[in-house]
LOZAMI-538809 format. One line per 5 residues: number of its first residue (from 1); for each residue x, y, z of C-alpha. Coordinates in steps of 0.001 Angstrom, whole numbers, plus 500000, padded with zeros to 6 digits. Layout:
! LOZAMI-538809
NUM) X Y Z  ...
! end
This chain:
! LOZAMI-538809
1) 569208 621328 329980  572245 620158 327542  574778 621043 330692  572684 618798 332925  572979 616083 330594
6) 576775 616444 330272  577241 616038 333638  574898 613552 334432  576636 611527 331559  580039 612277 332740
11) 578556 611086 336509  577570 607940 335296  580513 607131 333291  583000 608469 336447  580629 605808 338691
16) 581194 603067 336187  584841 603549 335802  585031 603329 340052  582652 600578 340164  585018 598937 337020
21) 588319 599534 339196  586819 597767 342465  585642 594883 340335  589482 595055 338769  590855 594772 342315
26) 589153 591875 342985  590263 589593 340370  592964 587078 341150  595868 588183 339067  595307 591795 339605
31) 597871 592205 342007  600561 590733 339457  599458 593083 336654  599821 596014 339034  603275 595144 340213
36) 604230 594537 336613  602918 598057 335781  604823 599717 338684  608219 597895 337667  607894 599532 334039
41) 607062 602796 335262  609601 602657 337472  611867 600946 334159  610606 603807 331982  611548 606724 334833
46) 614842 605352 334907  615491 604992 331071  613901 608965 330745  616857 609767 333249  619353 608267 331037
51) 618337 609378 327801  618654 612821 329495  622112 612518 330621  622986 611338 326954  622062 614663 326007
56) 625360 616063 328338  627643 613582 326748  626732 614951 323355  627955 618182 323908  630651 617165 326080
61) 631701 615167 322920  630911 618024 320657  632861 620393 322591  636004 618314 322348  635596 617336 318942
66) 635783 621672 318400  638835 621526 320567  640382 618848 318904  639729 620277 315417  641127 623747 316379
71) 644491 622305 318008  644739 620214 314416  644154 623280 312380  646556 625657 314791  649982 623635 313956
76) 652318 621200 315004  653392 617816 313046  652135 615247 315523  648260 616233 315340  648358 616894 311140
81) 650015 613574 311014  647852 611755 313002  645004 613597 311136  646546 612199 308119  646548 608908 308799
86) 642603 608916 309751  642049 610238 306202  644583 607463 304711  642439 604928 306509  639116 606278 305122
91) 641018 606622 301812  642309 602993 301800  638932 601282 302606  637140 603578 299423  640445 602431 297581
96) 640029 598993 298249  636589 598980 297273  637410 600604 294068  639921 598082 293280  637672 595176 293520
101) 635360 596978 291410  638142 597171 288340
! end
């Protein structure tokens, strides 16, 4: 008896919820709110896409970062001077700051 309940609850509410959609269809500015729901699904499929193809550039980017730390490490006086001067810069701007401070 409880199972024909349930489902004669969950037909009554799956009739409403048709019977609410028809009445939804024939209101005047239906039609607009539709379209504008269509052009953000359509919005949000496109950002999803993006977002995923972030997710390659990331490790593209972390994969040349490794590279670019192992050819720095390996030798030569171009890359350990250019390495240099990216610390110097870092240094200068926590230097500065710590001379206004004094």
């Amino acid at each position: 008896m409880a199972g024909t309940r349930r489902n004669d609850l969950l037909g009554r509410l799956a009739d409403l919820s048709e019977e609410t959609i028809q009445r939804l269809g024939d209101v005047p500015g239906a039609d607009r709110v539709l379209g504008a729901m269509n052009t953000l699904r359509d919005r949000v499929d496109e950002l999803q896409k993006r977002v995923r193809g972030l997710e390659a550039l990331e490790q593209r980017l972390a994969a040349l970062e490794r590279k670019v730390d192992r050819l720095s490490k390996s030798g030569g006086s171009q890359p350990a001077g250019a390495r240099k001067a990216t610390k110097t810069t870092s240094t200068k701007s926590s230097g500065g700051s710590t001379a206004k401070k004094s």
